[in-house]
C-alpha positions in Angstrom: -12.4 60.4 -26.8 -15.7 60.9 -28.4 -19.5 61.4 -26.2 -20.1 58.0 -27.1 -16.9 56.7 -25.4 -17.8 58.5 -22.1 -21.2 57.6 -22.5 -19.9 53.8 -22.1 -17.7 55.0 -19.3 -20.4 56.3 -17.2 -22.3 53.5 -17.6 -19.4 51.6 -16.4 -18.7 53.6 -13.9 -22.3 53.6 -12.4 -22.3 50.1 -12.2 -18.9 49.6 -9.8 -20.2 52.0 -7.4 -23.6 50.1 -7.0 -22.0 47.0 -6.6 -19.4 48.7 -4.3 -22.5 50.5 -2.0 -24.2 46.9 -2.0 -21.2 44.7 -1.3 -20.7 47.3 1.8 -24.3 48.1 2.4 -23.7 51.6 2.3 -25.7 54.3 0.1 -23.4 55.4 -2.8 -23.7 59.1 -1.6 -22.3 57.6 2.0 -19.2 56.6 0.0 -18.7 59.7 -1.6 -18.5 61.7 1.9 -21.6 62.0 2.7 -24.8 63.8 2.0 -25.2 67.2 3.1 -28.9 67.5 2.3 -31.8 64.7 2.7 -34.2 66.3 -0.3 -33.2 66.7 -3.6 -35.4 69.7 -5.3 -36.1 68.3 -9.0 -38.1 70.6 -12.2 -40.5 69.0 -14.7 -39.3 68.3 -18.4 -41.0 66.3 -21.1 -44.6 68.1 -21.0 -45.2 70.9 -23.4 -45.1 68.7 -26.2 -48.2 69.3 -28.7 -48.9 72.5 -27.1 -50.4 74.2 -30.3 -50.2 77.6 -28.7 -49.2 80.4 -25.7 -52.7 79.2 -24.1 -52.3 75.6 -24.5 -48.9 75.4 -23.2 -49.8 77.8 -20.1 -52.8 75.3 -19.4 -49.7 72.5 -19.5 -48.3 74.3 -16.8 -50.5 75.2 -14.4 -51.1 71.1 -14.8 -48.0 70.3 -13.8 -48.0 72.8 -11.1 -51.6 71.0 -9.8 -49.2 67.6 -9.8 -47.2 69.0 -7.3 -43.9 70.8 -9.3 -42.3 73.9 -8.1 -40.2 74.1 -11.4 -40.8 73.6 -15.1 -38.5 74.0 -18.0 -39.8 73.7 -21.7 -38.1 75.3 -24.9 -40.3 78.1 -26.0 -38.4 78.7 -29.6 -41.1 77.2 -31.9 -39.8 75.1 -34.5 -37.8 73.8 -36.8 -34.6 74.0 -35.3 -32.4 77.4 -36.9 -29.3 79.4 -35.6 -30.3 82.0 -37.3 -34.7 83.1 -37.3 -36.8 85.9 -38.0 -38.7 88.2 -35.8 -42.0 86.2 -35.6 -40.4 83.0 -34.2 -38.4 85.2 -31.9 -42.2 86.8 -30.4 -43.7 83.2 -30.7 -40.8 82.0 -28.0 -41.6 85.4 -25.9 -45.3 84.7 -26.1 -44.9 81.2 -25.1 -42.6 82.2 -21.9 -45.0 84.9 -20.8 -48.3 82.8 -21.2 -46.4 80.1 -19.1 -45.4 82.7 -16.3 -49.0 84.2 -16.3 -51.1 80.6 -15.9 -48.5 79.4 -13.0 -48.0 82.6 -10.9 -44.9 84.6 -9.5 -44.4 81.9 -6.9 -43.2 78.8 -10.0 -40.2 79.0 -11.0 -40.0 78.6 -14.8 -36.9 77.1 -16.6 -36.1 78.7 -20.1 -34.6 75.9 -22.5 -32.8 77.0 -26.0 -31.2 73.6 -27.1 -27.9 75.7 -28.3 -29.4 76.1 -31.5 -29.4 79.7 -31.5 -27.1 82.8 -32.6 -26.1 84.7 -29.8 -28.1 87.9 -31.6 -31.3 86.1 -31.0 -30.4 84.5 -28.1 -30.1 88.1 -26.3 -32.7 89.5 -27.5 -35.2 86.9 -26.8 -33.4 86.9 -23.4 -34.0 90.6 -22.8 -37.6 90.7 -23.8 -38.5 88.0 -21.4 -36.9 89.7 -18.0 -40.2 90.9 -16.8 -40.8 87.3 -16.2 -38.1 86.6 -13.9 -37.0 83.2 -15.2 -34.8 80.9 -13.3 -32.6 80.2 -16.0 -31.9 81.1 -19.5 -30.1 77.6 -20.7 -27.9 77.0 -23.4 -28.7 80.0 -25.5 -25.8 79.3 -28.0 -23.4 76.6 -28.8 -21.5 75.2 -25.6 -18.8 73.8 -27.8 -18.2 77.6 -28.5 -17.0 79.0 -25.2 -16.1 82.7 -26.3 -19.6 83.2 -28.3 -21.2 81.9 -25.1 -18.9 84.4 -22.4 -20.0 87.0 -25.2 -23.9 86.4 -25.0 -23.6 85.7 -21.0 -22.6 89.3 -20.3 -25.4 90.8 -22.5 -28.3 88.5 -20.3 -29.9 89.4 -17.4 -30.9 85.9 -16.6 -28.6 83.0 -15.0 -26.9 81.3 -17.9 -26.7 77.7 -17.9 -24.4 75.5 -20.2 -23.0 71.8 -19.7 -25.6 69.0 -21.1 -23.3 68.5 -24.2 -19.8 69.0 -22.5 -18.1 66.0 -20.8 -14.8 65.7 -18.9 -13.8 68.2 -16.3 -11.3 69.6 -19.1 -14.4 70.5 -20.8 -15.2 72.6 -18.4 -12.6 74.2 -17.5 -13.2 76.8 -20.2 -16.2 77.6 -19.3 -15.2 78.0 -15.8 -12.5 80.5 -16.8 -14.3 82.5 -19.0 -17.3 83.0 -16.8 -19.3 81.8 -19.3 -21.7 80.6 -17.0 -23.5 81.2 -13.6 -24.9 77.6 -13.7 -23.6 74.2 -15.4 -25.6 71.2 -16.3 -23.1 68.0 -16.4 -24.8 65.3 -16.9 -23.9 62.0 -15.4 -24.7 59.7 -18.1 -21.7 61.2 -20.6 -19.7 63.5 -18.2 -17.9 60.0 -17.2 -19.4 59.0 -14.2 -20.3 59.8 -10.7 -16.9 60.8 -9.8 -16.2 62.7 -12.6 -19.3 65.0 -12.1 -18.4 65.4 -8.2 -15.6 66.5 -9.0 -16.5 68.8 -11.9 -19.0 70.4 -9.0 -16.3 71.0 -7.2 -14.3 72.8 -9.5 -17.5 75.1 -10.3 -17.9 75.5 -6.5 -14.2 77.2 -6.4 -16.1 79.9 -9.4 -19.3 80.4 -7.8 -21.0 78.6 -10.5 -23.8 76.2 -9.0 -24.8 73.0 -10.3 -27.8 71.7 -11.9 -27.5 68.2 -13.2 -28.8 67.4 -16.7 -30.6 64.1 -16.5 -32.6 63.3 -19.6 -30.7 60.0 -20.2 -32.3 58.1 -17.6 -35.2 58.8 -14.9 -34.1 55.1 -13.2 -30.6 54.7 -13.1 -29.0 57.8 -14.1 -31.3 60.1 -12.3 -30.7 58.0 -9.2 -26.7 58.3 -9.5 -27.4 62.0 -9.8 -29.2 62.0 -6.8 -26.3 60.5 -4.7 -23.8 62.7 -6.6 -26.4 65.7 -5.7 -27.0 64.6 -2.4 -22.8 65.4 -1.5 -22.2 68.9 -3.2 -22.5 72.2 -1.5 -23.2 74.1 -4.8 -26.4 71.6 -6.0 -29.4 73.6 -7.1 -32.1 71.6 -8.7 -31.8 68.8 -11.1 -34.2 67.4 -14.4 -37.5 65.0 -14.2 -38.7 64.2 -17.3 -42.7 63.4 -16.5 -43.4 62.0 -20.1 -40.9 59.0 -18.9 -41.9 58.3 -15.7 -44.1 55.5 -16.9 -41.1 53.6 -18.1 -39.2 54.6 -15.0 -42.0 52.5 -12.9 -42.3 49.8 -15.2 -38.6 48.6 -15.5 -37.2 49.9 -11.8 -39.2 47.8 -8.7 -39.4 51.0 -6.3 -39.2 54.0 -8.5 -38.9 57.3 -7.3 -41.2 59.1 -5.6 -41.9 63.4 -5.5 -43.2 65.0 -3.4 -43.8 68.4 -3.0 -41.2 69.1 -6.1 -38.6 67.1 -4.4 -37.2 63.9 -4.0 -36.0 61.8 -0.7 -32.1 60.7 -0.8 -32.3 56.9 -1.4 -30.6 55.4 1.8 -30.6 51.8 0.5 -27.6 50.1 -0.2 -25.5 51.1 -3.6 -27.5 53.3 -5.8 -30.8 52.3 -3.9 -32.6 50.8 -7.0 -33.5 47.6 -8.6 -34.4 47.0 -12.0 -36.7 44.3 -13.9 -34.0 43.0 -16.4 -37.1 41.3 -18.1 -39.3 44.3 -18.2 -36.1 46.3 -19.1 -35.2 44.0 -22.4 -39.0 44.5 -23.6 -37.7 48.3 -24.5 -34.3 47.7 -26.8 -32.3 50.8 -28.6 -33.6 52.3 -30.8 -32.2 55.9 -33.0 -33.3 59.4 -31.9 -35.2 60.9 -34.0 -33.2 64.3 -36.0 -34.7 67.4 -35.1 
């Protein structure tokens, strides 16, 4: 089946084990097996947009860092998007990773994003020059639909490779499991097919040493709180996404949204997925297309 297909799925799927935590009053993560953690450690995403250069983007993030984050992630590849770019945009994304690691300290841990859009030439060498910051990841730095290119570039880089967002179905996986193509995977629990499904994806990674990092830019209400029960249950979680330049929606369609602090969120303990939504507020924001990049 298509993304689209398990996008419907996970939807689905969300929605049984909500009503299944309520009908019980149980938290969803209680139903899973348990929690073995009560904090779930989340980075920022959504706020270097507009940033018109290395400065302005460091002065970003040292203000996220003053809002109380431990962990950023932003794409530094100027654009438009290209597999295959010359040497100035290659400097522009190590400028831009470098002026972020200089205004936030050796203390923030700064996420490297490359949206699978490069060639795995540029993807190493952008990788290499940037090592003296001591990034926390280097994600998708090439297709993740092309496993062997990905296992290729992986052993070249330094930095923790990270792949997953655009996979879905354990079988997916599976490849990238047994090609060590990663050290970190990024399922997300909005297309992967669910709550269960990414569990137990987790738990395949956990039997490779490969941690988990749940992607989670489809939702900051819903989604992100199914991927904080999922989170809450596996022994090989390491942080998972907040996109800040949504969290204005998030408050406005869910009655008790989520709240950080200190870079990290509280397990919800209420019954099912622990959220509520406005359905009125909610149908004020329809579908609309994303926009091509």
């Amino acid at each position: 089946g298509s993304m689209d297909l398990y996008c419907a799925v996970s939807g689905l799927e969300q929605a049984l084990w909500d009503i299944k935590g309520k009908v019980a009053g149980m938290p969803v993560h209680a139903l899973l097996g348990g929690a073995c953690r009560d904090r779930i450690r989340v980075y920022a995403n959504g706020w270097s947009g507009g940033a018109g250069s290395p400065d302005e983007l460091g002065a970003k993030a040292a203000a996220m860092v003053a809002g109380g984050f431990s962990a950023l992630k932003f794409d530094p590849v100027p654009g438009p998007w290209r597999t295959f770019v010359d040497k100035a945009v290659e400097q522009r994304a190590i400028e831009n990773v470098l002026a972020v690691r200089d205004a936030v300290g050796a203390d923030v841990d700064i996420l490297i994003e490359m949206h699978r859009r490069l060639a795995p030439m540029h993807a190493v060498r952008i990788a290499r020059a940037i090592e003296s910051a001591e990034p926390f990841w280097f994600e998708e730095p090439v297709l993740a639909e092309n496993v062997p290119a990905l296992a290729r570039a992986k052993r070249d880089i330094k930095i923790p490779v990270v792949t997953g967002e655009a996979l879905y179905t354990k079988f997916d996986f599976r490849e990238v499991f047994e090609r060590a193509a990663a050290d970190i995977i990024n399922p997300d629990v909005c297309n992967v097919g669910g709550i269960l499904e990414l569990k137990e994806i987790a738990a395949m990674a956990e039997a490779y040493f490969v941690a988990v990092s749940p992607h989670n830019y489809n939702s900051t209400t819903v989604g992100l709180a199914a991927t904080l029960h999922a989170s809450a249950t596996m022994p090989n979680f390491l942080i998972t996404e907040y996109f800040v330049n949504l969290e204005d929606l998030g408050q406005e369609i869910a009655r008790d949204p989520w709240r950080i602090v200190d870079g990290q969120i509280d397990v919800p303990e209420g019954p099912g997925l622990g959220i509520d939504l406005d359905e009125a507020a909610l149908a004020a924001h329809p579908y609309q297309p994303f926009p091509m990049r």
